[in-house]
N, C-alpha and C positions, 0 to 999 in steps of 0.2 A: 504494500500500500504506500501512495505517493507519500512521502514525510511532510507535510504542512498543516499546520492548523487550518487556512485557508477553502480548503477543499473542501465541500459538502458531500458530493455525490461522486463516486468513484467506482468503475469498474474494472474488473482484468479477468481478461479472456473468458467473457461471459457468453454464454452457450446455452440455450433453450431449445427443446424440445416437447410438445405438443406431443402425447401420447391418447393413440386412438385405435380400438380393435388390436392391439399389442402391437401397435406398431409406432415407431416415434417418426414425428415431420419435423426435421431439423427449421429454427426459424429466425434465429440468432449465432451467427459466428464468430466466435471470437475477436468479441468489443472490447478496446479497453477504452475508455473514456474519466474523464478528470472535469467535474462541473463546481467553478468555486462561489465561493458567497457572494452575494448580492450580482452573479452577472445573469444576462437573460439571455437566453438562447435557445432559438429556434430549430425544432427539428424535423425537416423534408423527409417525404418519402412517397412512391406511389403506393396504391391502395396494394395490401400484402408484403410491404417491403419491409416491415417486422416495427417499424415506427411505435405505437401504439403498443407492443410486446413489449420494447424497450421502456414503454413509459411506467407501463406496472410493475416494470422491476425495482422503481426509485423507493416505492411505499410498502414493498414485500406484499402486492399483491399475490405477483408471481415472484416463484426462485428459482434460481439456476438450476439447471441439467448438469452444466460443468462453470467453474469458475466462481470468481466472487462480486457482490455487489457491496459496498458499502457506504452506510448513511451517516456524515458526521463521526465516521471512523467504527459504527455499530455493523458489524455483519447481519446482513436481511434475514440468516437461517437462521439467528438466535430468537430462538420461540418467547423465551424469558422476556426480551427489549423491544417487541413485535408495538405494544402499547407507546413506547417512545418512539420509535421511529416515524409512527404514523402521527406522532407533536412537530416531529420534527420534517414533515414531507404530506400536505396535503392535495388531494386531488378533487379537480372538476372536469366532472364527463363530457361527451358531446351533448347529450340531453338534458337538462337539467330539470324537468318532470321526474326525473328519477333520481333525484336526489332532495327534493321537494317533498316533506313530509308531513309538514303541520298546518291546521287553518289558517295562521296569521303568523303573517311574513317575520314578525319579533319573536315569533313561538319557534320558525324554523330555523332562526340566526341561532337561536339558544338552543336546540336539540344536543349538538356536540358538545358544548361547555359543560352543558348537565350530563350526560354522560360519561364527563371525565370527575364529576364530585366538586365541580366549582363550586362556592361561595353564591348563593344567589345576589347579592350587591354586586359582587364581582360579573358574576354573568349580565346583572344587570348595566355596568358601564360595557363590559364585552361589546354586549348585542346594540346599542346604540351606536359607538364606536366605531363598529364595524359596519353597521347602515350608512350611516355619514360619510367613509372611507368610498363606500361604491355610490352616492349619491341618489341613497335607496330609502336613506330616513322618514322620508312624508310621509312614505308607502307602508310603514313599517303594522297599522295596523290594517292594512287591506288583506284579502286573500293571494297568495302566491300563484294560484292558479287563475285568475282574474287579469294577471299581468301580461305584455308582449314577453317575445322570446328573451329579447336582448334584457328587460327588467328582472327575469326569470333566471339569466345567467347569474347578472350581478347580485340578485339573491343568494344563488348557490356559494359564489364567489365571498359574500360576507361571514356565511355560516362556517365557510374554510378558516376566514382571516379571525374567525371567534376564537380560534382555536389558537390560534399563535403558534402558525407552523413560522420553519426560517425559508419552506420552500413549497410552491405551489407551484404542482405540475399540470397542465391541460392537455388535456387530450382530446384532441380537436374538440374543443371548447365554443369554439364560432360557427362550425360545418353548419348547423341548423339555423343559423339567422340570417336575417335579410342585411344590407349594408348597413344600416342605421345600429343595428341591433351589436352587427358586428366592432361597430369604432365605439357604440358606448362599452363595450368587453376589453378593446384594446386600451383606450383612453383609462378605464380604471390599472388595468395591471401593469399599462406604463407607470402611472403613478404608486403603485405599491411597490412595485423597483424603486422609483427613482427617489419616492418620499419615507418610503420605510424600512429599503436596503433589502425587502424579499427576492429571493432567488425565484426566477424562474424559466420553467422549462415548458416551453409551448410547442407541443406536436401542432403542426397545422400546414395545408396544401393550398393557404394564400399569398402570393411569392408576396404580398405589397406587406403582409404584417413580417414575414420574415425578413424584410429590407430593415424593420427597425429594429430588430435585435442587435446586440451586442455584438454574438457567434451564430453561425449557421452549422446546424451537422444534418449533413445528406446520407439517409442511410439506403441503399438500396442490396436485397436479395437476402438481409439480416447483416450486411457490412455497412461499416464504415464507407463511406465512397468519399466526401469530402468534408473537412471541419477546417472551420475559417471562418475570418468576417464577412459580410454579408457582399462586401466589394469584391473580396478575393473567389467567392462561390458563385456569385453569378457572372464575372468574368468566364465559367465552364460554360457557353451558355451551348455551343453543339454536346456535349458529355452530358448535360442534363436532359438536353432534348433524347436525348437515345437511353435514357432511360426512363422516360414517360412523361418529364416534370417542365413547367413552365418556366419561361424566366418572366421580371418585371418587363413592361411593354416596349420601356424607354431602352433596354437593356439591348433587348431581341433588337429592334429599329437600328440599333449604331451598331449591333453584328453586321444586320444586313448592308448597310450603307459601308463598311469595311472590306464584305465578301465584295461589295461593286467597287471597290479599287479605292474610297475614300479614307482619306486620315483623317480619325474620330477616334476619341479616347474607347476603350475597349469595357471600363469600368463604370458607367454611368450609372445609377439606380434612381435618380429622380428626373421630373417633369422639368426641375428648375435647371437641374445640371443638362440636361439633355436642351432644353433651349438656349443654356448659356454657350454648350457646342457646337448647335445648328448654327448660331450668331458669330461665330467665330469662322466658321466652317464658308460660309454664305459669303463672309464681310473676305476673306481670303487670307485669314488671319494665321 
């Protein structure tokens, strides 16, 4: 295991297998991966590319076949630490109907607290605390099933942060919302990065949210394929395409305009960078 404090989430040579009819479907091969505190990072994959496997390894959903995972230096097979781990590593689903428990949105924020033996005072600053963090507060006595998708996440998303993990991993968290629903999901867990120092790890196959991460890791076939910042990953952009995955629009545009013989910087990820190199490009600069 890496020697640093730093590191939250860490794998080596971590190996899963899916047993079915006594047969195992290999679906994970030897990852090792090093995720440290407070950084965000995005992690690609096409549908089956084991993305989403990887991600329930973080919270000992799942455990390894072969290798080790571990959480803040805890190994995931330790049955005994199973309770910390899951303090220290919370998850939200793609649905979040399914994580949505109780009549009233204050009642669902406090299910987890109370189940770990909080203080009700304490649960009680929790559960406000954390409405307010996802800008859920008003809402807090309506029904949770009464709300849009994107309100419904940021529910789920509070009852996580009630809990005061140091990392909140999604797994395609967004897939099920409309645009609207989706920036109020990102807009929140930017800010719980950048204002409360949470780790996170967002499985998700929207190149535009993965442009704002920190790191990107592309996993395809249960590997590793590439891990980098989000300039240096989508720079692949033929290695991504042949392997099912999109790049950003602005990204693809100055491929293409390169493959036709022009000089354009190779690394674009935004609308603003890419008109700042059409303007250059145009002007003969």
């Amino acid at each position: 295991m890496e020697n640093t404090e730093q590191v939250l989430l860490q794998t080596e040579n971590l190996e899963f297998a899916y047993e079915q009819n006594e047969q195992q479907t290999m679906v994970l091969h030897g990852i090792n991966l090093s995720i440290r505190k407070g950084e965000f990072v995005a992690v690609l994959g096409h549908n089956g590319s084991g993305k989403s496997t990887l991600a329930k390894h973080f919270n000992a959903i799942y455990l390894p076949t072969k290798g080790v995972v571990y959480v803040d230096g805890i190994e995931t097979t330790n049955e005994e630490m199973l309770f910390e781990i899951r303090q220290h590593v919370g998850m939200v689903f793609q649905n979040p109907d399914n994580q949505l428990v109780a009549t009233l949105v204050e009642e669902d924020v406090a299910f987890a607290p109370e189940n770990l033996g909080i203080a009700p005072a304490e649960i009680r600053r929790r559960v406000d605390a954390a409405l307010k963090q996802v800008d859920m507060y008003e809402y807090r006595e309506h029904s949770p099933h009464q709300l849009s998708g994107g309100q419904k996440q940021r529910v789920a998303i509070a009852g996580i942060i009630a809990m005061q993990p140091e990392c909140i991993v999604l797994d395609e968290a967004t897939a099920m919302l409309d645009p609207r629903g989706r920036n109020e999901v990102m807009k929140t867990i930017h800010e719980l990065n950048r204002k409360a120092g949470a780790t996170i790890v967002h499985i998700t196959h929207y190149m535009e949210e993965a442009v704002e991460a920190d790191r990107v890791i592309v996993i395809d076939e249960g590997k590793v394929l590439l891990d980098g910042t989000p300039r240096y990953v989508f720079q692949h952009v033929s290695l991504l395409k042949k392997v099912g995955l999109d790049v950003p629009q602005v990204t693809e545009l100055m491929a293409e305009l390169a493959e036709a013989g022009l000089k354009v910087p190779d690394d674009i990820l935004t609308e603003t960078e890419c008109a700042d190199a059409l303007e250059k490009l145009l002007s003969g600069q």
